[in-house]
C-alpha positions as CSV (number, residue, x, y, z in Angstrom):
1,X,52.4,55.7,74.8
2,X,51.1,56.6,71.0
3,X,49.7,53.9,69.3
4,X,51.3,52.2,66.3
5,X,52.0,54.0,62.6
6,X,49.4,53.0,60.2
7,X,51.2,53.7,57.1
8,X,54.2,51.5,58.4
9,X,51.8,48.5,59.3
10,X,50.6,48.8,55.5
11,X,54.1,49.0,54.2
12,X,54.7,46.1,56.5
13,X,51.9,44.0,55.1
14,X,52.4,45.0,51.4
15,X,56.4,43.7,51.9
16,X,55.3,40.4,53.7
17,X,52.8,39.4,50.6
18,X,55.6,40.2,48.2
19,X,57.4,37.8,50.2
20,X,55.0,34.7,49.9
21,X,54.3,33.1,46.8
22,X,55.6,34.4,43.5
23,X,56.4,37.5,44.9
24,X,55.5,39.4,41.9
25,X,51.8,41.1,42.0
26,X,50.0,44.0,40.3
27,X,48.3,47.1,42.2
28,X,45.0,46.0,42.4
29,X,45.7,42.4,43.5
30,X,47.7,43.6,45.9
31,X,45.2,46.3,47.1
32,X,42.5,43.8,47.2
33,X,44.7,41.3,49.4
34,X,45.1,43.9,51.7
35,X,41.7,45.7,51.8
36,X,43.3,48.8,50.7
37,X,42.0,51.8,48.2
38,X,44.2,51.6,44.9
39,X,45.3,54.8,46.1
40,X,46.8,54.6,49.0
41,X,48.4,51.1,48.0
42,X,50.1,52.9,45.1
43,X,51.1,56.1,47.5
44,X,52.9,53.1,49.8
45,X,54.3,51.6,46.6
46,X,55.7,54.4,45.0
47,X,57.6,55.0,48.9
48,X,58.8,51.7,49.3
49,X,60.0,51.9,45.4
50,X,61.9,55.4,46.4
51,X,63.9,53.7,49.4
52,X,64.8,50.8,47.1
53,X,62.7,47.9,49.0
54,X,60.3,47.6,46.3
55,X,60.8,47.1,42.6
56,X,58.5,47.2,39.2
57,X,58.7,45.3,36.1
58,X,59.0,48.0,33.9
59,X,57.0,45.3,31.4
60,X,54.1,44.4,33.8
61,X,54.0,46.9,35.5
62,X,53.5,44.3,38.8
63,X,56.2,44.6,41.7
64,X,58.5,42.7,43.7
65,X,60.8,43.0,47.0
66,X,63.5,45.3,45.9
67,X,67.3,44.6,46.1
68,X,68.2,47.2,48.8
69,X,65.5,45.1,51.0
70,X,67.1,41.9,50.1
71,X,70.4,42.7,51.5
72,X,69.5,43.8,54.1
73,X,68.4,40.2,54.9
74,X,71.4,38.8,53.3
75,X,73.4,40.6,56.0
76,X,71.4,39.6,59.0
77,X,71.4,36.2,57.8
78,X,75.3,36.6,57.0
79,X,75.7,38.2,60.5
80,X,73.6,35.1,62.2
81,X,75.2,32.5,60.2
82,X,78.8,33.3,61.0
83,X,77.9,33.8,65.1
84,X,75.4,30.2,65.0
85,X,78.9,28.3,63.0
86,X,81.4,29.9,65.2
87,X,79.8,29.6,68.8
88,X,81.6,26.0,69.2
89,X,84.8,27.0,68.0
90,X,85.1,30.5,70.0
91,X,84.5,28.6,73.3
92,X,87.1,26.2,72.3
93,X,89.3,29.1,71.8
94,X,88.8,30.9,75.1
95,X,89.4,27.7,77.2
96,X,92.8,26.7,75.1
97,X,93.8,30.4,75.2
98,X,92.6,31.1,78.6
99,X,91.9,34.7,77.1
100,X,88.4,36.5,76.2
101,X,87.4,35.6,72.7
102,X,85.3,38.1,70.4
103,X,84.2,37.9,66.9
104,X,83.3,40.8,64.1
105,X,82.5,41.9,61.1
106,X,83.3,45.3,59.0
107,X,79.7,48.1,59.4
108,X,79.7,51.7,57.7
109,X,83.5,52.0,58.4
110,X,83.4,50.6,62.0
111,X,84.3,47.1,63.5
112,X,81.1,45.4,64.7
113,X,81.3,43.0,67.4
114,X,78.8,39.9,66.7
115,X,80.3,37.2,69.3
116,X,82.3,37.8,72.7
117,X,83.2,34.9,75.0
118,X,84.4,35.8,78.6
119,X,87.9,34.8,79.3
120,X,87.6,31.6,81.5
121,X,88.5,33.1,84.9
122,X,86.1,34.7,87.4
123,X,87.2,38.4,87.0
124,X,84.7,40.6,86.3
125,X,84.2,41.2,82.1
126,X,82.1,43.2,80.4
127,X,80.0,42.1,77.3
128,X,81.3,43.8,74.3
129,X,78.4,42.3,72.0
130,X,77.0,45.2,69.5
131,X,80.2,47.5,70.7
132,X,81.4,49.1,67.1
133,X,85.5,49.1,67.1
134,X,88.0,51.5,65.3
135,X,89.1,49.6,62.2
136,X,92.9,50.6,61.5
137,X,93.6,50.1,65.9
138,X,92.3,46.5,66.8
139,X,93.5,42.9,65.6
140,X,90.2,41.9,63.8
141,X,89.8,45.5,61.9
142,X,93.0,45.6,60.3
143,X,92.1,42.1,59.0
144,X,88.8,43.3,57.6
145,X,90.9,46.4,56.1
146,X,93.6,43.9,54.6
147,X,90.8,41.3,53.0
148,X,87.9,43.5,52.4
149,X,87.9,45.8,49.5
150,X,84.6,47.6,50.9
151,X,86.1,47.8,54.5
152,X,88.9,49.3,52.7
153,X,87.0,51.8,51.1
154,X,85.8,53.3,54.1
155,X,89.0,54.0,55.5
156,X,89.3,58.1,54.7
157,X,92.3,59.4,53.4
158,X,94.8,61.6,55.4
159,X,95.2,61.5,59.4
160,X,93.5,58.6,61.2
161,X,92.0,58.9,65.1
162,X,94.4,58.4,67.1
163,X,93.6,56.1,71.0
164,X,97.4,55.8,72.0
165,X,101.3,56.6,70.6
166,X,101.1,53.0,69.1
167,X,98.0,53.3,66.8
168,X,98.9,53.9,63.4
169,X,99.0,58.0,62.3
170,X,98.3,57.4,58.6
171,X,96.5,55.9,55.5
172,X,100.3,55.1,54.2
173,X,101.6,53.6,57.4
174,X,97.8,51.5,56.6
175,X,98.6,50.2,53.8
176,X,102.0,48.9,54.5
177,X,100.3,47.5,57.8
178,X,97.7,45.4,55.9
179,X,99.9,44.1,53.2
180,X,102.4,42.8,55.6
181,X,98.8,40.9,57.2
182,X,98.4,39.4,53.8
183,X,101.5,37.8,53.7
184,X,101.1,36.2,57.0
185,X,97.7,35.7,57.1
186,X,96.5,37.3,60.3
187,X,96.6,40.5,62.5
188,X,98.5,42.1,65.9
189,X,97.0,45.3,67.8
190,X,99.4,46.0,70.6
191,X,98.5,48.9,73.1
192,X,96.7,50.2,69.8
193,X,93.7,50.9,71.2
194,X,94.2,50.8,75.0
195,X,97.3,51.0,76.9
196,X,98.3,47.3,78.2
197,X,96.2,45.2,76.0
198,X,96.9,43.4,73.3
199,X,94.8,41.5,70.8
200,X,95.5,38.8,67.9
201,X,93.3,38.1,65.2
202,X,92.8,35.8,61.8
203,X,90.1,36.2,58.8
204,X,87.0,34.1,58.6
205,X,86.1,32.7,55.1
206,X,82.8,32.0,53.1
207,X,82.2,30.6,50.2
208,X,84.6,31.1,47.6
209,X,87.2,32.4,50.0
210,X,85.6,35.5,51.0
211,X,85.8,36.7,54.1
212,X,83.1,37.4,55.7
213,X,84.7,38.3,59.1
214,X,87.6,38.6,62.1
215,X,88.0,35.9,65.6
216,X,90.2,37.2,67.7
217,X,91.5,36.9,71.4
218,X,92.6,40.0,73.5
219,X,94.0,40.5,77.2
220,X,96.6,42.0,78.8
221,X,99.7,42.3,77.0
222,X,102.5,40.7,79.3
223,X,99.9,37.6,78.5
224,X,99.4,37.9,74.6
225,X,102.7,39.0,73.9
226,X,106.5,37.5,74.6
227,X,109.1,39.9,76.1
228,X,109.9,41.8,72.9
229,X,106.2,42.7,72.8
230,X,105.3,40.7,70.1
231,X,102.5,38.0,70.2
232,X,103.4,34.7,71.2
233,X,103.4,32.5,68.2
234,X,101.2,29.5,70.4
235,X,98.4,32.0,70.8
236,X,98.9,33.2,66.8
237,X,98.6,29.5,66.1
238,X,95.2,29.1,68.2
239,X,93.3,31.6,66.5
240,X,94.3,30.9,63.3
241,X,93.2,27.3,63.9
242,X,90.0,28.1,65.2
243,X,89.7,30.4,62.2
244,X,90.1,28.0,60.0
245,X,87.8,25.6,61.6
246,X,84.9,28.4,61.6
247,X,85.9,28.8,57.7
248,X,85.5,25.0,57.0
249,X,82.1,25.0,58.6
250,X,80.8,28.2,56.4
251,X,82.0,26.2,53.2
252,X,85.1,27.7,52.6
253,X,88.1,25.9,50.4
254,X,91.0,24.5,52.5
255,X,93.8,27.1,52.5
């Protein structure tokens, strides 16, 4: 097996010492933390400036973590927040449901599955954690799409991928999908994605209001949905509850 990067351990170090203390420091303090020539620390610098994890004080001339790098944490954090507040509330919702429970949150266009509890029965499931999702063809995307102006965004123009004769053909048929979602405040995907299941979903809120993500349940459709096919308004009812309660716990206002 080859041995580790050096450069990349540097990088490493250089981005963990602009972490601690004041977090802004000049070239030679931080070459001399690290035992490094000026050089090469301004060679690793001047990269890690490029990619946008490093900044300099145009003044001092000294640097600091870069905003692209903070983000990034911001979003792990955001991601690990969200799944640590809505653990409780998801098994909750699987055992008053009786259906499989999954939560997400929008990533480069796709729906990202951060949270899945097993429906409470013993047939065999599969773990759906990680799994990226269409967007405009499942419950929890088109509520991302509806509340989510960078979800949105990502959505191109034209044709959309089509899984079955339900899923929704165009970016018009879209946009009349998600502002009917707005006005009632959560989501459907019948036989959208796969033919025979069905799937109800409700935003998560932050601070402020903002949503910050999708819970949704999903099983077979003679099970989420009534006899006219559409979803039974107990189930609609239990996810946006549990929703809610996830929202309360991230500091959202009462809505």
């Amino acid at each position: 097996m080859p041995g580790p990067v050096q450069s990349i351990e540097r990088a490493a170090a250089i981005l963990r010492l602009l972490a601690q203390g004041s977090g802004r420091l000049g070239l030679s303090e931080i070459a001399n933390s690290l035992g490094l020539a000026r050089g090469t620390a301004h060679g690793i610098l001047r990269t890690l400036q490029l990619v946008g994890f490093v900044e300099q004080d145009e003044a001092t001339g000294k640097y600091q973590l870069g905003a692209a790098l903070l983000h990034l944490g911001t979003s792990y954090l955001d991601v690990n927040e969200l799944r640590s507040r809505a653990i409780n509330w998801a098994d909750a919702l699987a055992a008053r449901s009786g259906e499989a429970v999954r939560i997400g949150t929008h990533l480069q266009g796709k729906l990202l599955v951060v949270h899945h509890v097993f429906r409470p029965d013993d047939t065999l499931q599969t773990l759906d954690v990680g799994m990226l999702l269409p967007m405009h063809a499942t419950a929890m995307g088109k509520v991302l799409l509806a509340y989510d102006a960078n979800a949105a965004a990502a959505v191109p123009d034209g044709d959309l991928e089509q899984f079955s004769r339900r899923t929704i053909r165009t970016t018009r048929e879209l946009t009349r999908a998600l502002s009917g979602i707005r006005e009632v405040g959560w989501a459907a995907d019948v036989e959208e994605t796969t033919v025979g299941e069905a799937s109800v979903a409700a935003p998560i809120r932050g601070y402020g209001g903002l949503v910050v993500g999708a819970m949704g349940i999903s099983g077979p459709v003679e099970r989420i949905c009534d006899p006219h096919n559409r979803p039974r308004l107990d189930l609609v009812t239990f996810v946006r509850d549990a929703a809610r309660a996830v929202s309360r716990d991230l500091g959202a206002p009462r809505w």
